[in-house]
C-alpha positions in Angstrom: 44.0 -19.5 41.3 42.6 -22.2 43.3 42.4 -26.0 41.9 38.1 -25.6 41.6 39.0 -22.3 39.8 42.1 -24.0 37.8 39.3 -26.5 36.6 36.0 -24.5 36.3 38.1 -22.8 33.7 39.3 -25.6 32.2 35.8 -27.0 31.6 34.4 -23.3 30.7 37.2 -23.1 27.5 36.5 -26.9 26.5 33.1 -26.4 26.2 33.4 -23.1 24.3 36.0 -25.4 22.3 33.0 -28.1 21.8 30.3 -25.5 20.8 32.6 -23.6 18.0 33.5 -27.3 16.5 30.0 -28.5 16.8 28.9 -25.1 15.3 31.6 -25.1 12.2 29.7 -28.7 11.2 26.1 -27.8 11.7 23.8 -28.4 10.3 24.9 -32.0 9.7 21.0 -32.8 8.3 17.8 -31.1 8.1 16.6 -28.8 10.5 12.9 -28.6 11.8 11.6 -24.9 12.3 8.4 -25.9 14.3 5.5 -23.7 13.9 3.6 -23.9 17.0 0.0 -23.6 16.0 -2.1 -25.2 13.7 -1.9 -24.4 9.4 -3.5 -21.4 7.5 -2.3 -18.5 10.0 0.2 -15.4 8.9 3.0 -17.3 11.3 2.5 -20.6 9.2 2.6 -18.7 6.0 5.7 -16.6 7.1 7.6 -19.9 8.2 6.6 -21.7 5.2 7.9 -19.1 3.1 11.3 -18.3 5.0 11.7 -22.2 5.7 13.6 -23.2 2.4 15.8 -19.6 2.3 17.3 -20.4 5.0 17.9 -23.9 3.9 19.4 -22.5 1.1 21.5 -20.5 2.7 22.7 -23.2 5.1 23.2 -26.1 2.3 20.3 -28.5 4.4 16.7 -28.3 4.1 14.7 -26.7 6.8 11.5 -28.3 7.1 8.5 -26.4 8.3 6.4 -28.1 10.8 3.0 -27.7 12.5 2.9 -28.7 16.8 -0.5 -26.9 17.3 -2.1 -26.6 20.6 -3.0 -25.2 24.0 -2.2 -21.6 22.5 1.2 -23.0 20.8 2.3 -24.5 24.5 2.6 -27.8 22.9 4.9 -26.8 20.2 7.1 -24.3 22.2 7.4 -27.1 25.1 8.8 -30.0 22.4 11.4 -27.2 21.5 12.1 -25.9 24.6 13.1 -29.9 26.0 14.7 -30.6 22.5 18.6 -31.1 22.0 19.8 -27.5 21.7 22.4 -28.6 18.6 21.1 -26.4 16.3 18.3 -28.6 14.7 15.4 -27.8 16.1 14.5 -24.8 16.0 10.6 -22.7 16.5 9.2 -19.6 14.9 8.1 -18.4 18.4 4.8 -16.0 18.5 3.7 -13.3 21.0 1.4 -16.4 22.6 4.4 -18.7 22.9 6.8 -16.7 24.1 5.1 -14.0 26.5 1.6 -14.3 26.6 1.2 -18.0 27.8 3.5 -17.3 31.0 1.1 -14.6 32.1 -2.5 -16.6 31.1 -1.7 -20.7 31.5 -1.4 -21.7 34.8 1.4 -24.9 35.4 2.7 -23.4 32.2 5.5 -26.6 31.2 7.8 -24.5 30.1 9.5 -21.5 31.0 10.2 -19.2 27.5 12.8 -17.2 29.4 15.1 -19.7 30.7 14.5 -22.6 28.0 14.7 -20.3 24.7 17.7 -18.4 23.1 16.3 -15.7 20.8 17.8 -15.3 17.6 15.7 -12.3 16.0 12.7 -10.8 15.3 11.1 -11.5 11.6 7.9 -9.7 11.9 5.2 -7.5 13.3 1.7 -7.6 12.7 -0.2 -4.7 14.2 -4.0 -4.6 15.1 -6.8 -2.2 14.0 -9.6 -0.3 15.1 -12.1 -0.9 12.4 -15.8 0.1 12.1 -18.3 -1.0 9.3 -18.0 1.6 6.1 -21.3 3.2 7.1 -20.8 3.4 10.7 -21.0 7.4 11.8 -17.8 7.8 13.4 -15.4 8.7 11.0 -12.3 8.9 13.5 -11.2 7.2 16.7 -12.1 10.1 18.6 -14.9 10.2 17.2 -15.9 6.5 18.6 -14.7 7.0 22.1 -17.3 10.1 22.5 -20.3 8.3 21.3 -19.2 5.9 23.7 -18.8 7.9 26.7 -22.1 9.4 25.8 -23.7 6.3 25.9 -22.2 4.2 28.4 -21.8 0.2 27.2 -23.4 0.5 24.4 -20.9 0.8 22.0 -19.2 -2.9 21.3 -15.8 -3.9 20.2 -15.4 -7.7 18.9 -12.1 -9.9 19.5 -10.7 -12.9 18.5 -11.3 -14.6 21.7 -10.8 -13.9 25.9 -6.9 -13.4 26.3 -6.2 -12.8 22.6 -4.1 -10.5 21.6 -7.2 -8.5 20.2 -8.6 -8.2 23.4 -5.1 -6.9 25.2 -5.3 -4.3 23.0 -8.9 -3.5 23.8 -8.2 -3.8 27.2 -5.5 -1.5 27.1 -7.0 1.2 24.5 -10.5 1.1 27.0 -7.7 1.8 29.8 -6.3 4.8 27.7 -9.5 6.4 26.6 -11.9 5.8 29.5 -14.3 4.7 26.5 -16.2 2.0 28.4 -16.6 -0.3 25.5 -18.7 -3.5 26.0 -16.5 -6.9 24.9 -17.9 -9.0 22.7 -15.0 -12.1 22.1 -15.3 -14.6 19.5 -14.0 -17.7 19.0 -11.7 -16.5 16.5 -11.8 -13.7 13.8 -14.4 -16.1 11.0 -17.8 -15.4 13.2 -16.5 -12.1 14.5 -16.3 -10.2 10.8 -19.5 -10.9 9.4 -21.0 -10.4 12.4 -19.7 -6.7 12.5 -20.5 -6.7 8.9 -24.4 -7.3 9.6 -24.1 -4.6 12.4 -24.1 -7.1 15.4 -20.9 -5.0 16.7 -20.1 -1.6 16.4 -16.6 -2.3 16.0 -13.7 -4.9 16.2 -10.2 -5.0 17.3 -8.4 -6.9 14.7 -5.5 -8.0 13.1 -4.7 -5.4 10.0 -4.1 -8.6 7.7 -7.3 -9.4 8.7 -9.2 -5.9 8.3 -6.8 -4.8 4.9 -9.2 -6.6 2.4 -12.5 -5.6 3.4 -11.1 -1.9 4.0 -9.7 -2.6 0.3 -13.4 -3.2 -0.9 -14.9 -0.2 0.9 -16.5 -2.4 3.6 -14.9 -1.1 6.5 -13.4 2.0 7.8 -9.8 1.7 9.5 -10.2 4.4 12.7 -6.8 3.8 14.0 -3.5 1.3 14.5 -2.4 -0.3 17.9 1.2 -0.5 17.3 4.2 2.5 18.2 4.4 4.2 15.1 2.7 4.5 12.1 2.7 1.4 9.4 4.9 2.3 6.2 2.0 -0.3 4.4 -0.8 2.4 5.5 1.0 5.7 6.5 -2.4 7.4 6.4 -3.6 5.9 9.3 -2.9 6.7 13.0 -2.1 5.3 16.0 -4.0 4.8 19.2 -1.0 6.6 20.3 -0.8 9.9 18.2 -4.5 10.3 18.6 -4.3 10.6 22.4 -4.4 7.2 24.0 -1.1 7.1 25.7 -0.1 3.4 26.2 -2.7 1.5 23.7 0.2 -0.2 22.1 0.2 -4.3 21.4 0.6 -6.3 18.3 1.6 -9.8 17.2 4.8 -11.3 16.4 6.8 -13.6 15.1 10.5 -14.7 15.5 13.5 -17.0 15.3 14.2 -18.5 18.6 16.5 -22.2 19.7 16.5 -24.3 22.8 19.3 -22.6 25.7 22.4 -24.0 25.5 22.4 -23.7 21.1 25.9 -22.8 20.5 26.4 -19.3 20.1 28.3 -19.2 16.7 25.2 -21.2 15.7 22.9 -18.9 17.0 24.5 -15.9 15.1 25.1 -17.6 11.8 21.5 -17.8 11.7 20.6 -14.2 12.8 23.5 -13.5 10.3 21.6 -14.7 7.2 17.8 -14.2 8.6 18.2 -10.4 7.3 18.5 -11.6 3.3 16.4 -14.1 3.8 13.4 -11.3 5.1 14.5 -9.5 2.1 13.8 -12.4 -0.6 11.1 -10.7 -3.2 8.5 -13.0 -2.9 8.5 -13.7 0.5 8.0 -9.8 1.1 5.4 -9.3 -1.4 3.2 -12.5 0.5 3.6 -10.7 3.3 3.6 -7.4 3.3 0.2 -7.7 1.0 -1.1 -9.3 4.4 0.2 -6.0 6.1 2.7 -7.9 8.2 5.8 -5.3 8.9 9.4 -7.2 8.0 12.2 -7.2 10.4 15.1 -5.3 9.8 18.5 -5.0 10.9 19.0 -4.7 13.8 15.2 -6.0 14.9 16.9 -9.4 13.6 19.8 -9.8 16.0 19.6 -11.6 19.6 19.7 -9.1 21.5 17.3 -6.8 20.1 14.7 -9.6 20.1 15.6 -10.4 23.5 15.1 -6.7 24.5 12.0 -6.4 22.4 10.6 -10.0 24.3 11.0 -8.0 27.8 9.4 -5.2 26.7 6.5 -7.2 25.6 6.3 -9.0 28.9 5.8 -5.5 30.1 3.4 -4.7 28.1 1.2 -7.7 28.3 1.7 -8.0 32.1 -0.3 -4.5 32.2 -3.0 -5.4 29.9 -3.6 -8.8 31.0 -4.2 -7.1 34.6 -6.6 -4.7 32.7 -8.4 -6.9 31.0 -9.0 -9.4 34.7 -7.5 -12.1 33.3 -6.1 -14.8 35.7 -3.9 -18.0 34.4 -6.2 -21.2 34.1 
């Protein structure tokens, strides 16, 4: 063994020696889990909730903080330059950690070299939903009376380069439908606007379709994610009914600055598990028709694999859709 090779070891084991001391002390005060997006969303009230369970669990309060803007860039990129020790920490988003690489051009950070996942907490699927009178009764249904009638059937989104409209983008892809896009500037004017009958039908966020579907307002055709939800097993996917590859959904999950000790790293995927589990925190959310991570969805390298995938995924439907990075 040469002397570089003698001492590239040498540094190698001390700083393995460094990160398992630093990690047996941690967290030596509290811990901020930054939420990169403004209040009131299902990712605020999911970090909110898990915030001071796992502050519990690790005997210092982890506080819950709002970075909003630029499509949670701003929030991710304080995290991403942050001291990776362990004490700052982000409850990254499908935005945040795929979606803004493929869609913001001069993007300041980079989510695959700056962030070290530590696992999955929850997926939120999107709907095909069409008001409770509309006549088609099935997805099926919808994409015929749109091929009949070329761009006259309309689909509402959240906005251009929301996740709604990847999915639209990529179900339109599937089906051949030839829906007309409609965005919005978020889900508020897009509802009662398909409510009135100003859109045939939106693609939307279940947690946002579940209540009016509860009060017989709208009719759920069909789900965007890979298998059926267990918080609606009587509805489909875009998948099962013949749309090969009309898969997206949002996300959320439990990610640190690279270079965050390892042991720290899996202490807290260790303990995420229970804390996804706590009674109250599932009933919030699953009654929002979010779907709860499980083991092993909440180790590192599932959420890593699952983060890849995703880039995939999006990659594809951000090409379908003709979006380019502004």
């Amino acid at each position: 063994m040469t002397g570089w090779s003698r001492r590239g070891v040498i540094a190698s084991l001390a700083a393995i020696q460094a990160g398992r001391a630093q990690a047996q002390t941690w967290p030596e005060r509290p811990v901020r889990l930054i939420i990169p997006f403004p209040p009131g969303g299902n990712i605020d009230i999911l970090t909110r909730l898990l915030a001071p369970l796992l502050g519990a669990r690790l005997g210092q309060p982890v506080v819950a903080e709002n970075r909003g803007g630029a499509g949670g860039a701003l929030g991710a990129e304080m995290v991403a330059n942050s001291r990776p020790d362990g004490h700052t920490l982000m409850m990254g988003s499908n935005g945040s950690l795929v979606g803004n690489v493929l869609t913001q051009a001069n993007l300041p950070y980079d989510p695959f070299r700056q962030f070290q996942p530590i696992g999955l907490c929850a997926v939120l699927p999107l709907v095909v939903a069409v008001r409770a009178d509309h006549p088609a009764q099935t997805v099926q249904q919808l994409v015929a009376m749109a091929k009949a009638r070329p761009g006259a059937i309309t689909c509402g989104t959240a906005g251009i380069g929301s996740s709604n409209h990847l999915a639209l983008a990529l179900f339109d892809a599937a089906s051949g439908a030839g829906i007309t896009h409609v965005p919005y500037r978020g889900s508020g004017p897009m509802m009662p606007d398909l409510l009135a009958g100003n859109v045939s039908c939106v693609m939307e966020q279940i947690s946002g379709a579940m209540p009016l579907a509860r009060e017989g307002r709208l009719r759920l055709l069909a789900l965007t994610g890979e298998q059926r939800s267990s918080l609606m097993p009587n509805l489909p996917t875009l998948v099962e009914s013949g749309y090969d590859g009309a898969v997206m959904f949002s996300y959320n999950g439990l990610c640190a600055p690279t270079g965050t000790p390892d042991a720290i790293i899996r202490r807290l995927s260790d303990i995420l598990p229970d804390c996804l589990a706590d009674a109250v925190l599932h009933e919030r959310m699953t009654g929002l028709g979010v779907e709860l991570a499980r083991p092993p969805q909440t180790t590192p390298g599932h959420f890593a694999a699952f983060l890849r995938a995703d880039l995939e995924r999006t990659r594809r439907a951000v090409l379908l859709a003709g979006l380019k990075p502004e």
